[in-house]
N, C-alpha and C positions, 0 to 999 in steps of 0.2 A: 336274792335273785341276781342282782346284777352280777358276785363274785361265780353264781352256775353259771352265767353265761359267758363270762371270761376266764373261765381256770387258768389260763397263764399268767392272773394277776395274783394268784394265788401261792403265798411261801408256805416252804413247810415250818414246821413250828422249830424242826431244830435248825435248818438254814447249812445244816452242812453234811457231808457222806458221815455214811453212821460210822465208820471207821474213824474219822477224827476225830466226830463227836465223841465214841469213846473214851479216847483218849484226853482229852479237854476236862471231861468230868473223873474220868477217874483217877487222874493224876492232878485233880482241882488246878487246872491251869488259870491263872489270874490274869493274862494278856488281854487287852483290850478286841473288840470284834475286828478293826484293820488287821490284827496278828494272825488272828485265828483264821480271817479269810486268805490270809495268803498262805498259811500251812497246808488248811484247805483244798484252795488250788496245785499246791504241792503233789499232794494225796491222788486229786482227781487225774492230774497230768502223770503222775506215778500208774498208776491202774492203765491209763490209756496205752501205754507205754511198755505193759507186760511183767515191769519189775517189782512192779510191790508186794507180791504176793513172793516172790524171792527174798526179800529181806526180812533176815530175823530179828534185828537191831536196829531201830532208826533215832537220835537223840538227837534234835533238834535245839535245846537250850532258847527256847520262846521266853522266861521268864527273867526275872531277879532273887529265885528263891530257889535254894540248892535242891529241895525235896520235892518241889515240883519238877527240876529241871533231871534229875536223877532218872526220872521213869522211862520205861523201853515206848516209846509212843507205836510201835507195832503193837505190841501184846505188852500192858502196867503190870500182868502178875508175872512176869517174866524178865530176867536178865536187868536188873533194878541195880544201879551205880551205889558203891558203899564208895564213900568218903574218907579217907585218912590226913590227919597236918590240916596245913593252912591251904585252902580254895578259896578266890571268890569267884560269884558268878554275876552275868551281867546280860539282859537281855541282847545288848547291841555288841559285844566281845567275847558272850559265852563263858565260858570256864576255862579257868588260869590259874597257872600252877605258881609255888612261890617259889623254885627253886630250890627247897630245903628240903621240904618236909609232907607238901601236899603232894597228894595224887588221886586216886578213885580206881578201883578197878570192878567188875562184876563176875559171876560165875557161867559158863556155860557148858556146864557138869550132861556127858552124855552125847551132846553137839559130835557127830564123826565127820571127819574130814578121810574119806577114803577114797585113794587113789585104786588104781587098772581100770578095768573096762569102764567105770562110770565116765561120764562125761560131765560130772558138773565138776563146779573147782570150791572151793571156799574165798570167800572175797572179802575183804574188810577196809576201813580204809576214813578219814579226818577231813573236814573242812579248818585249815589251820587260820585263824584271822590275821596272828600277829605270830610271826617264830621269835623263841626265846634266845637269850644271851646266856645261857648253861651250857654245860660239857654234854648234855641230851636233851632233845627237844622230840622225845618218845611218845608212841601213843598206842600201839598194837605188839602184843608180845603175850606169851604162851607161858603158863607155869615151868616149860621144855626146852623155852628161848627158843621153839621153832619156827614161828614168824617173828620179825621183832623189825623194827623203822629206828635208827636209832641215832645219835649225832655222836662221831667218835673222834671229841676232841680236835686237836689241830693234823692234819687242815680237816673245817668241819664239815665233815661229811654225812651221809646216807648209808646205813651198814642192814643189808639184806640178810635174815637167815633162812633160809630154805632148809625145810625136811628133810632133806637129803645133805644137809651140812654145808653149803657153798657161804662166804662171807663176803661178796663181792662188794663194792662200793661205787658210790656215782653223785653228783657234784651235788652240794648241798641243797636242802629240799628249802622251796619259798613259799608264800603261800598261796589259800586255794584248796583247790582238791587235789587229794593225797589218796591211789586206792591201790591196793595188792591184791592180785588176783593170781591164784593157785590151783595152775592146770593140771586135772590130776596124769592127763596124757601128753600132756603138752609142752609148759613152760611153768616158770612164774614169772607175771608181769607187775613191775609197777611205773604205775602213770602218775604223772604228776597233770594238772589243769589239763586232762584228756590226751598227753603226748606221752607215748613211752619214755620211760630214762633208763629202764633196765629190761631186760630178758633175757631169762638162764635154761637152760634144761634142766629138765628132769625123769629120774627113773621111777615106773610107776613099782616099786616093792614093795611097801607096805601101806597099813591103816595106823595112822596117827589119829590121837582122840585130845583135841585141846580141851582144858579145863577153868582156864579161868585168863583173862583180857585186862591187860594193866592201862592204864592212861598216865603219864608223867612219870614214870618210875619204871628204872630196870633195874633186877637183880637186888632192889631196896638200895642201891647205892647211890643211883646216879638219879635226879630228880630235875624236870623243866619248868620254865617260866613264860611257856607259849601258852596263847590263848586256842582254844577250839569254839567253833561254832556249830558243830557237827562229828557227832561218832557214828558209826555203823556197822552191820555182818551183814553178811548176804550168802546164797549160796548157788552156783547154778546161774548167773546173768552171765547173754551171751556179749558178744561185744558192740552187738548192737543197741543192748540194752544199758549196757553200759554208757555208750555215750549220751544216749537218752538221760539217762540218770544225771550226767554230768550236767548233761544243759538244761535239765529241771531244776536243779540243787542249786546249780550255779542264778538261775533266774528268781527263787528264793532267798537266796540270800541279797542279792540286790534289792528286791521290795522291803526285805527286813534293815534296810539299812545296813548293811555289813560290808 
């Protein structure tokens, strides 16, 4: 009686949007309930905000266990991080490469990225905790090398490839939020902590189809020792959502300690 007469004392039994809950069980997330409520809120402020249903990749790294941390927390049966070399992961620094040997990458077999009249772009883009001390400190790159983030050696730089072949560069990436967004009419932009550092033209001519997303590794040669606290794809955020995105991520990561 008394809970009919007050329902707003009343929890649900899972205590969070069905959408994280989800992902919590289906990717047997072990994070204590402070984690979970701040992904959470993540989620709810993501939805408010218009862009969560744009992203097709969200990887959070809430855990200390690589198999949990590996799941796409949008959609578990989808875009699932394989593992190569040496990783470790760490719920308060994410996943860190050793320089050598580790990396991770997933498939996104089918995913089109087509340019002319559409108006969405494809977006992708790292929360970097710590950048590494290697000749790359990579995290987005195309079986094509047609998007790729990459550090090329001395002086260390930020080496852009755009679909349309351009290798422009721009002063070394720190860390934060890292996003490349690719206008299919427009540009390609990449922001570092919400401020542009680059913008190129581009011609809309063809449909590019990426197929598979490296993290710490280019070309199997070059291998980093940055940590991440976040991967992502998206497809279609405008720029309003964009920045939304930054200041949600960005205020997640501070509750998580990062």
């Amino acid at each position: 009686m008394y809970y009919n007469r007050f329902p707003f004392l009343i929890k649900s039994s899972a205590g969070y949007d069905s959408d994280a809950q989800a992902y919590f069980t289906n990717a047997s997330i072990s994070a204590d309930a402070t984690v979970k409520g701040h992904y959470n809120t993540w989620v709810l402020a993501a939805k408010a905000n218009g862009y969560y249903s744009k992203l097709k990749v969200f990887r959070p790294y809430l855990t200390n266990n690589a198999t949990q941390n590996s799941y796409n927390a949008i959609n578990t049966a989808l875009h699932q991080l394989n593992y190569y070399g040496t990783l470790t992961h760490s719920a308060t620094t994410g996943m860190t490469g050793d320089g050598s040997t580790g990396y991770a990458d997933y498939a996104i077999d089918g995913t089109p990225f087509a340019e002319g009249g559409d108006e969405l772009g494809l977006c992708a883009g790292v929360w970097i905790k710590a950048s590494g001390t290697g000749t790359v400190d990579s995290y987005f790159l195309d079986d094509l090398g047609s998007i790729a983030i990459v550090d090329s050696n001395s002086p260390q730089q930020i080496m852009i490839l755009g679909v349309e072949g351009y290798y422009p560069t721009v002063s070394r990436f720190s860390t934060g939020f890292h996003f490349i967004n690719t206008h299919p009419t427009d540009a390609t932009t990449f922001q570092i902590n919400g401020s542009d550092v680059y913008t190129g033209a581009e011609s809309p001519a063809y449909t590019d189809y990426f197929s598979t997303i490296s993290i710490f590794n280019y070309l199997d040669t070059y291998y980093s020792n940055a940590s991440i606290t976040c991967d992502f794809l998206g497809y279609g955020l405008t720029d309003a959502e964009r920045a939304s995105f930054y200041s949600d991520l960005s205020t997640l990561q501070t509750n998580l300690g990062r």
